[in-house]
Structures are given as C-alpha cells and as structure tokens.
C-alpha positions as CSV (number, residue, x, y, z in Angstrom):
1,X,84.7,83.8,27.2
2,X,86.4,81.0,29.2
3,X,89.3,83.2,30.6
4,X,86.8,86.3,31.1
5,X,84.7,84.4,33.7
6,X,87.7,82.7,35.6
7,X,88.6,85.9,36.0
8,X,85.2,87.1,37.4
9,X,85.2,83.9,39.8
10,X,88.4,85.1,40.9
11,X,87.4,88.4,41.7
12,X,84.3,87.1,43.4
13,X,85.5,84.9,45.9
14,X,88.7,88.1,46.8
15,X,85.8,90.4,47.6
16,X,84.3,87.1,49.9
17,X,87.3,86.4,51.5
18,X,87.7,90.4,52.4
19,X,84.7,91.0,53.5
20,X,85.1,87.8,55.9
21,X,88.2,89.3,56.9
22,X,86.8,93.0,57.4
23,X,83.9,91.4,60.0
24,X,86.0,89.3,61.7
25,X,88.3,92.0,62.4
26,X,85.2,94.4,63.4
27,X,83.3,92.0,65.6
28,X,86.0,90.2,67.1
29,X,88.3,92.6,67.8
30,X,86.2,95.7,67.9
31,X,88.5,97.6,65.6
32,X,86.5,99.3,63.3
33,X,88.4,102.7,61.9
34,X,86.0,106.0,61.7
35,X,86.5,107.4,58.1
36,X,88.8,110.8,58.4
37,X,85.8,112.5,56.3
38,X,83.1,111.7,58.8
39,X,82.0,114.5,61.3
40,X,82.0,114.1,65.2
41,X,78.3,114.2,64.9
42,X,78.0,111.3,62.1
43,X,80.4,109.1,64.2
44,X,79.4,106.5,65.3
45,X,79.4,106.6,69.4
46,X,82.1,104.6,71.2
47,X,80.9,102.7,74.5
48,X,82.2,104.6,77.3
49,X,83.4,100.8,78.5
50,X,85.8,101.0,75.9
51,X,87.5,104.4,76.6
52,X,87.6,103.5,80.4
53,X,86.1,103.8,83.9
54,X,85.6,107.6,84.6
55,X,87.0,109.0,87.7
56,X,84.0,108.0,89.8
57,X,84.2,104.7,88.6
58,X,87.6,104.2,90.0
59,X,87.0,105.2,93.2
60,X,87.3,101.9,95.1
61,X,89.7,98.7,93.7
62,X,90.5,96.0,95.0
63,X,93.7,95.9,98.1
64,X,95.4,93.2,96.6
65,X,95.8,90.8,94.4
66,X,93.4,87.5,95.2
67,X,92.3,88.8,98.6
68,X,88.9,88.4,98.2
69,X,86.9,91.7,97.9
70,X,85.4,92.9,95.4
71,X,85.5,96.2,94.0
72,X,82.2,98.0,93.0
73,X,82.5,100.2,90.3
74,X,80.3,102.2,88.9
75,X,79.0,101.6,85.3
76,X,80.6,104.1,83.2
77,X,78.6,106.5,81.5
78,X,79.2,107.9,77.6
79,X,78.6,111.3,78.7
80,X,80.1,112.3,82.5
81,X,77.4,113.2,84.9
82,X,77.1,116.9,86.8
83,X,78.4,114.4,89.9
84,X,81.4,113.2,88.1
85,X,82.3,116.6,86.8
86,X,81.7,118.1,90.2
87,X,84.0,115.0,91.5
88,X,86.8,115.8,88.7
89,X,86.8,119.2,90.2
90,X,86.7,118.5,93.6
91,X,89.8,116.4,92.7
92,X,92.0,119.1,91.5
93,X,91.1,121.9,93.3
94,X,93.7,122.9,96.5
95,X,92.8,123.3,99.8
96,X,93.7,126.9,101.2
97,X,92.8,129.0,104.4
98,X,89.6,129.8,102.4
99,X,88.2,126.3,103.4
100,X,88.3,127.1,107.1
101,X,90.2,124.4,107.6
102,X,93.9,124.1,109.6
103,X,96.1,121.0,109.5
104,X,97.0,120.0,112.5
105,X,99.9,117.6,113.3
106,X,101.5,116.3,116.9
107,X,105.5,115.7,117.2
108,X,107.0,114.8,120.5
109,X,109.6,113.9,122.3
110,X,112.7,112.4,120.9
111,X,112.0,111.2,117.2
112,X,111.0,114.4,117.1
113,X,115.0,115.0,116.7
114,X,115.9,111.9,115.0
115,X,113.1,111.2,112.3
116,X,111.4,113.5,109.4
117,X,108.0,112.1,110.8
118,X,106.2,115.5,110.8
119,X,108.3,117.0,107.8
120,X,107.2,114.4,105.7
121,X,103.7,114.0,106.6
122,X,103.3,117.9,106.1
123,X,105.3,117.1,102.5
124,X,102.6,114.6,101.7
125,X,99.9,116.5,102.1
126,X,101.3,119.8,99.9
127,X,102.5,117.3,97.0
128,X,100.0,114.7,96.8
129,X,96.9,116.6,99.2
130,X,97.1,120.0,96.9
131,X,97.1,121.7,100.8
132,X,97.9,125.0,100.4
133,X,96.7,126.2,103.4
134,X,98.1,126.8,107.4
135,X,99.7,123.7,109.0
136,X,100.4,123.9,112.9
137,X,102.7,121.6,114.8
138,X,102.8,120.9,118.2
139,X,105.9,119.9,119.4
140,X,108.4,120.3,122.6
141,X,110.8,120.6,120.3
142,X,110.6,123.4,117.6
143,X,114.1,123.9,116.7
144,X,114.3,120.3,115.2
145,X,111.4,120.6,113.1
146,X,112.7,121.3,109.8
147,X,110.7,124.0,108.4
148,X,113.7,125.2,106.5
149,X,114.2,122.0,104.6
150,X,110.4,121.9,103.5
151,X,110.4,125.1,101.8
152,X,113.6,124.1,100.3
153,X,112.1,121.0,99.2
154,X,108.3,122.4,98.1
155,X,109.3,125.5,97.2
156,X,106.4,127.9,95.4
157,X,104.2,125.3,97.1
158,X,105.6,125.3,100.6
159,X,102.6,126.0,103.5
160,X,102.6,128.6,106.2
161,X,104.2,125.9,108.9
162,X,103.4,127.2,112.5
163,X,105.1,125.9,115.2
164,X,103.2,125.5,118.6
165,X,105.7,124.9,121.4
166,X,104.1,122.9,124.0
167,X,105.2,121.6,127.4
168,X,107.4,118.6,127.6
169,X,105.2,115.3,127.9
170,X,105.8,112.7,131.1
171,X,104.0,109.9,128.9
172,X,103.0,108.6,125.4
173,X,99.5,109.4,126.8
174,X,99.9,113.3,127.8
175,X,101.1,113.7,124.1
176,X,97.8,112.1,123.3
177,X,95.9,114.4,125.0
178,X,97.1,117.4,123.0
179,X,94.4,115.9,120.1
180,X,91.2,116.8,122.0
181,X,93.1,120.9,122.4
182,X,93.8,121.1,118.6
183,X,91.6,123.7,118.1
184,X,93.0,126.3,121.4
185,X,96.2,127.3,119.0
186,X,94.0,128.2,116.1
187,X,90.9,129.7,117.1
188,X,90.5,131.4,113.7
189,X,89.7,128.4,112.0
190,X,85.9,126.6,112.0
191,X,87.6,123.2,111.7
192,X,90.7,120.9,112.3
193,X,92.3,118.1,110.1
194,X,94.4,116.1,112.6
195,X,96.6,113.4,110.9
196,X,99.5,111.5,113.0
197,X,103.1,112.1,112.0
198,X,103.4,108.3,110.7
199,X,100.5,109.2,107.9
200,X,101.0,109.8,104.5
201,X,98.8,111.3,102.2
202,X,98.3,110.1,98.8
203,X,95.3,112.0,97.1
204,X,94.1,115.0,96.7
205,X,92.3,115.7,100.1
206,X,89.6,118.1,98.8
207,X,87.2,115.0,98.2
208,X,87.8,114.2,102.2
209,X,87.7,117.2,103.4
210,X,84.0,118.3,101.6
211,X,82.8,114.8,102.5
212,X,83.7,114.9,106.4
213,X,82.4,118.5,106.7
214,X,79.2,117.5,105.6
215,X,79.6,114.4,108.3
216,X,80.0,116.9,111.4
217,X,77.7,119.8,110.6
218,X,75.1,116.7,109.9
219,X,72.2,117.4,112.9
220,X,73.1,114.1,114.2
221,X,76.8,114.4,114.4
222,X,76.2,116.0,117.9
223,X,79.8,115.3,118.9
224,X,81.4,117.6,115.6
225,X,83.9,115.2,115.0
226,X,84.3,112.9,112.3
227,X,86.4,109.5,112.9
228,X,87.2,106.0,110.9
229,X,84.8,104.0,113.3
230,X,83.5,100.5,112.5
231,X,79.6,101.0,112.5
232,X,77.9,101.0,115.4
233,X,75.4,98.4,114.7
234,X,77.8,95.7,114.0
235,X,79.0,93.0,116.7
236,X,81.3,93.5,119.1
237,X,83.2,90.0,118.1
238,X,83.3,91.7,114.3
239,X,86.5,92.1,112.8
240,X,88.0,95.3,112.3
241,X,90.1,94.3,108.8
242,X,86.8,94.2,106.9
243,X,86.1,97.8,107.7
244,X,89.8,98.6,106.7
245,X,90.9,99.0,110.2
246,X,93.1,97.1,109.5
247,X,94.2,94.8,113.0
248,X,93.7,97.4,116.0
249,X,91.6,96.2,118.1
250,X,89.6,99.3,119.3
251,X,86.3,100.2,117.2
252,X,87.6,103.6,116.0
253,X,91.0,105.1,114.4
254,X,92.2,108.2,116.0
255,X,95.6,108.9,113.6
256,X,92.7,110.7,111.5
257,X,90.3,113.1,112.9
258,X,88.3,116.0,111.3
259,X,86.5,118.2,113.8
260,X,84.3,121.2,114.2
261,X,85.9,123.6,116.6
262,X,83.3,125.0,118.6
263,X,80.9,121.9,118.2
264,X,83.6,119.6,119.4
265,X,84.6,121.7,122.6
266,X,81.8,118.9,124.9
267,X,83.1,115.7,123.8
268,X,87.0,117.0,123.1
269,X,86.7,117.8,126.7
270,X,84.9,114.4,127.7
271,X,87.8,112.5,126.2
272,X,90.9,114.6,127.5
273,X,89.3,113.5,131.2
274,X,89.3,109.8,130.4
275,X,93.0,110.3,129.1
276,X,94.7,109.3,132.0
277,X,98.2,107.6,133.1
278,X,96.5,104.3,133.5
279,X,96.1,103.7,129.5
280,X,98.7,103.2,127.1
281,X,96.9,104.2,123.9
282,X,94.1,106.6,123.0
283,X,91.7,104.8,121.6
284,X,89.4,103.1,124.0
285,X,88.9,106.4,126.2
286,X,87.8,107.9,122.4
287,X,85.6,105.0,122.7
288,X,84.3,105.1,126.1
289,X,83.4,108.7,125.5
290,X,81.3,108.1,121.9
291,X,80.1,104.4,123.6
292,X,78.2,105.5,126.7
293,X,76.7,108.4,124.7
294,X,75.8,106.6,121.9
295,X,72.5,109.0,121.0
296,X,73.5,112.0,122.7
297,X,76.3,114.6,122.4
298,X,78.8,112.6,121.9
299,X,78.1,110.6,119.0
300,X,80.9,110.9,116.5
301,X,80.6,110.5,112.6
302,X,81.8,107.4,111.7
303,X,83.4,107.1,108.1
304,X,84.1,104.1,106.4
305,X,87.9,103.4,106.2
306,X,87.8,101.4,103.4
307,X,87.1,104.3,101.1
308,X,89.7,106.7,102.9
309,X,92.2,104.9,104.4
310,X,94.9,102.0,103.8
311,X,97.0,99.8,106.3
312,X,99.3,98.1,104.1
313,X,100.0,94.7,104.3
314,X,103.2,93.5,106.1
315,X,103.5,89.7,105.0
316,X,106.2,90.1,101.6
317,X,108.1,92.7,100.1
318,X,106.3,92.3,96.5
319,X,102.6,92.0,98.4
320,X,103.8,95.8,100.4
321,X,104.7,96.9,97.2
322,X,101.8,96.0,95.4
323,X,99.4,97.8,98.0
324,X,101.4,101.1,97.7
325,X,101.3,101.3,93.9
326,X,97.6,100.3,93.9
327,X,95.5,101.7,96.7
328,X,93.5,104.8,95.7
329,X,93.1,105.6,99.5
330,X,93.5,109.3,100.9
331,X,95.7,108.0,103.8
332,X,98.4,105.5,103.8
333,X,99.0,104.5,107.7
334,X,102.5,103.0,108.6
335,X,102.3,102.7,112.1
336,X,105.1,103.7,114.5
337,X,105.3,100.7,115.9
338,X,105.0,97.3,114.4
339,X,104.8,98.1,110.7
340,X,107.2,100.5,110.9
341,X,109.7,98.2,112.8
342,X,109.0,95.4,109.9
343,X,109.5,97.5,107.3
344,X,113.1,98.4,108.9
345,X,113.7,95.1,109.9
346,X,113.5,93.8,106.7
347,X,114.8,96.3,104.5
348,X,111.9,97.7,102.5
349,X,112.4,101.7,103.8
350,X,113.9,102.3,100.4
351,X,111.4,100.9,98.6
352,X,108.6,102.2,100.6
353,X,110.6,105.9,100.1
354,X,110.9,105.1,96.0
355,X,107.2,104.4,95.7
356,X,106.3,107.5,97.7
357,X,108.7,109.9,95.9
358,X,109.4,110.6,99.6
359,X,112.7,113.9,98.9
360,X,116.0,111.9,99.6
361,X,116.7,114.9,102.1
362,X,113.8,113.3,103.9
363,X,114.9,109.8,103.8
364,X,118.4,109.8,106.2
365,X,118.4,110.3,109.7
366,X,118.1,114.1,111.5
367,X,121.2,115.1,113.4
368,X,119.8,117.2,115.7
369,X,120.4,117.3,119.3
370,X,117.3,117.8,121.6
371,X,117.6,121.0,123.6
C-alpha cells in the first residue's frame, strides 16, 4: 500500500501546484484563454479597457511628453454608443460639394513661384482631410500654381482646383484683406473653409466641418464665422499657449476660418475697413471688429484650439518630431515665419516632409518665373 499512496501524495500536490500556477497566471496577468467550444454568447465579456480606448476616447492626448496637461479621455464603453458610431462615421465619410462647403486658400506674391505652399496644403486636405469637393485659390499668379502636378500626384482623388486671379497686392496686408471676400468668387456655396497656405491638415475634416457649422448657424453666432479665439471671459494678461494658441499674441487665429456666406457679409465687411496699411498682421483688426461688438453682430464663434489645432514645438529635433507623430489635431500650423525659418535653419524640412508623407515632387523648390 506504501508505494500506492506516495503515488497519490504525488499526484495531489501536482494538481496544487497547477492550479496555483493556473490563478496566478489568470489574476495576475489577465490571461485567461476562452474554450474554442464556447459560444459568443457564453463568453465571458472582456472589459472594453482591455481591447482599448474607442475612437471618442482618443480624441484629445497629451502634446508632449512631460509637459504637463492632462488628457481627458473618455471611459470606454463595452458596447460603442449611437455618439461614437455616429463619430466613427463622421470620421470616414469625404467632404464633397454636397456639404455646401468650398475650400478656400490665399497664394500671393513671390513664394507663390518659389514654394508648393498652396499645392501642398490643397494635398493635405484630399489625402489626409477625405476633401473631395471644390477648392479655389486666389492668387496673382495662376500660371505657377501647380494644378498639373496635384492631379498627377492624387490622381482618382484629385479636387476640382479653381483658380481666382486677383490683382497684384502692394502689401502683406492687402493680401490679407482678400479673407473677408472669400465668399464673392463662389457665391454658390452656403459656406467657406479658409485655411493659410502654411497649414497642413492631418485628419479627416468631416468632424470639423459638422462641428463649426453648427457653431455659425448657432442664434448667437451673429457674426457667421467661426474662429480659434481664446474665450472671451478670460483675462486679458492670460496666456494664449494654454488655449493652444500657441505664442501669438492676439486673442484669435485667423490661418483657420469657417464662415457662413451670407451671414458673414456685416462683419467680413467690418474687418476689410479696419485692414489698413498701418498694420502689419491681420489679427488685431479681426479683433477690434469681434471686441467692440462683443454681444452684437459681430460676435464670432470661438472654438477651442486645443481640440483642432497644433503649433508644434520648435525647442529639439526629437521634441518636433514627437509632436508630429503624436498630435491627433485637424490642423498642423508651421508658420511662415519663425517656425518655418527654424525648421530650415536647422535642418528638420526632411524630417518634417518624411513624417507628413509630404510627395517628394512637393518637397524641392518651384522653378518658375513670375510673370
């Protein structure tokens, strides 16, 4: 009998150790395996934590690395929400003439001749926007906007590009003034997406678009045009970075506007007067105009930037890297002037053209002579 229960002793303390084993491996590491037999319906029901934020949820992450905000995300659901759906839609779904909506971008002057500035924004929004609808450029300078190359380089998915020729600009602030006449060169369209040439989108804009048409039609949007603005209850002496502003100094960002035509036409009008030789940027007329009017026509619809846009930071290559693979904004601004002049300066145009995808026919200089 002696060898018979050594045996069972043996056995017992196996199925011990196993079963240890089987629960530390199930509690600890969460790896317990479904049986092949067992039905969707007999499953046991994963946490939606552990298959991964939904779309919503990633909607806002942090900028950087360390840099002290904190990104809110939204607890995750097991099944998605008729919002999220509707969201998930929204995200795939391409913009066309349908929407009532024209994109509308300004190229003047000589980079106009020199640079893909326009070509490239307009290849942004097609490849990463899903815009499938009419894009119109004003420019002095049709014949060296390369309309050619983008249906070369889009193909199937290249826009109707129409070309506005408009008179030749004595200052940086008469081109500036063509943003309050957007809408005289397509009066068949309800409402205007203005983005400057040194934009670049980088999400589908559907999402946007739905969110700032909402924003102008509101009752009290009396202005019909929807802005990045820093609310208009917080101090004067606040920062602008915490907004996502970025370091302008002016409360509102004009290289984005969305605007209804005929609601705009007032205040449009009201800022093209105060756009005069004397200024040197665009801005604090825009801000005059939706200051002193405050609660009457003019108020614009001020969206938060730090859902939609991005400035990315300047201070290392790796940090200006990171911020471009990481953002989930719409817009990605590199300004003409000092970001843009860093970014040469030091060297990081290919990298910033690799991360992008930007076409290598987009990334070398224009030869074209000004006419």
């Amino acid at each position: 009998m002696w060898p018979t229960r050594q045996t069972a002793q043996a056995a017992v303390l196996l199925a011990v150790l196993a079963a240890a084993a089987y629960v530390y491996y199930a509690v600890v590491t969460g790896g317990v395996r479904v049986p092949a037999q067992w039905t969707s319906a007999q499953a046991p029901a994963r946490s939606a934590a552990a298959a991964g934020p939904t779309t919503a949820a990633l909607s806002q992450r942090p900028t950087s690395p360390g840099d002290g905000r904190t990104a809110h995300l939204d607890a995750p659901s097991a099944t998605p929400t008729a919002a999220a759906a509707a969201a998930e839609r929204q995200q795939q779904q391409q913009l066309g003439d349908g929407d009532g909506v024209v994109l509308t971008l300004i190229q003047m002057g000589n980079r106009t001749c020199t640079t893909y500035d326009a070509e490239v924004a307009v290849w942004s929004a097609v490849h990463y926007g899903r815009w499938n609808g009419t894009v119109q450029v004003l420019t002095d300078e049709p014949a060296c906007i390369r309309v050619d190359q983008l249906a070369a380089v889009l193909g199937r998915r290249a826009p109707d590009v129409r070309l506005v020729r408009v008179p030749r600009a004595s200052s940086v602030i008469q081109v500036k003034r063509w943003k309050t006449r957007q809408h005289e060169s397509a009066p068949k369209f309800r409402f205007s997406l203005y983005i400057d040439t040194d934009i670049r989108v980088h999400q589908p804009l559907a999402p946007f678009v739905e969110h700032a048409k909402a924003r102008v039609l509101a009752p009290d949007t009396h202005s019909g045009i929807a802005a990045f603005c820093r609310p208009y209850e917080s101090s004067k002496f606040t920062g602008n970075q915490e907004y996502g502003l970025g370091g302008q100094a002016s409360r509102c960002h004009t290289g984005v506007l969305f605007s209804a035509r005929d609601k705009s036409d007032a205040c449009m009008a009201a800022w093209r007067a105060k756009l005069t030789d004397r200024l040197d940027r665009d801005q604090p007329a825009f801000e005059q105009v939706t200051r002193i009017a405050r609660s009457d026509h003019c108020r614009v619809a001020a969206l938060d930037a730090r859902r939609w846009l991005m400035f990315p930071r300047m201070e290392t290559k790796h940090a200006f890297a990171w911020e471009l693979n990481h953002s989930n904004a719409t817009f990605y601004h590199i300004t003409n002037t000092n970001r843009r002049l860093k970014m040469e300066r030091n060297g990081w145009t290919d990298e910033y053209n690799r991360i992008l995808m930007i076409p290598p026919a987009f990334a070398r200089p224009k030869s074209f002579a000004p006419s």
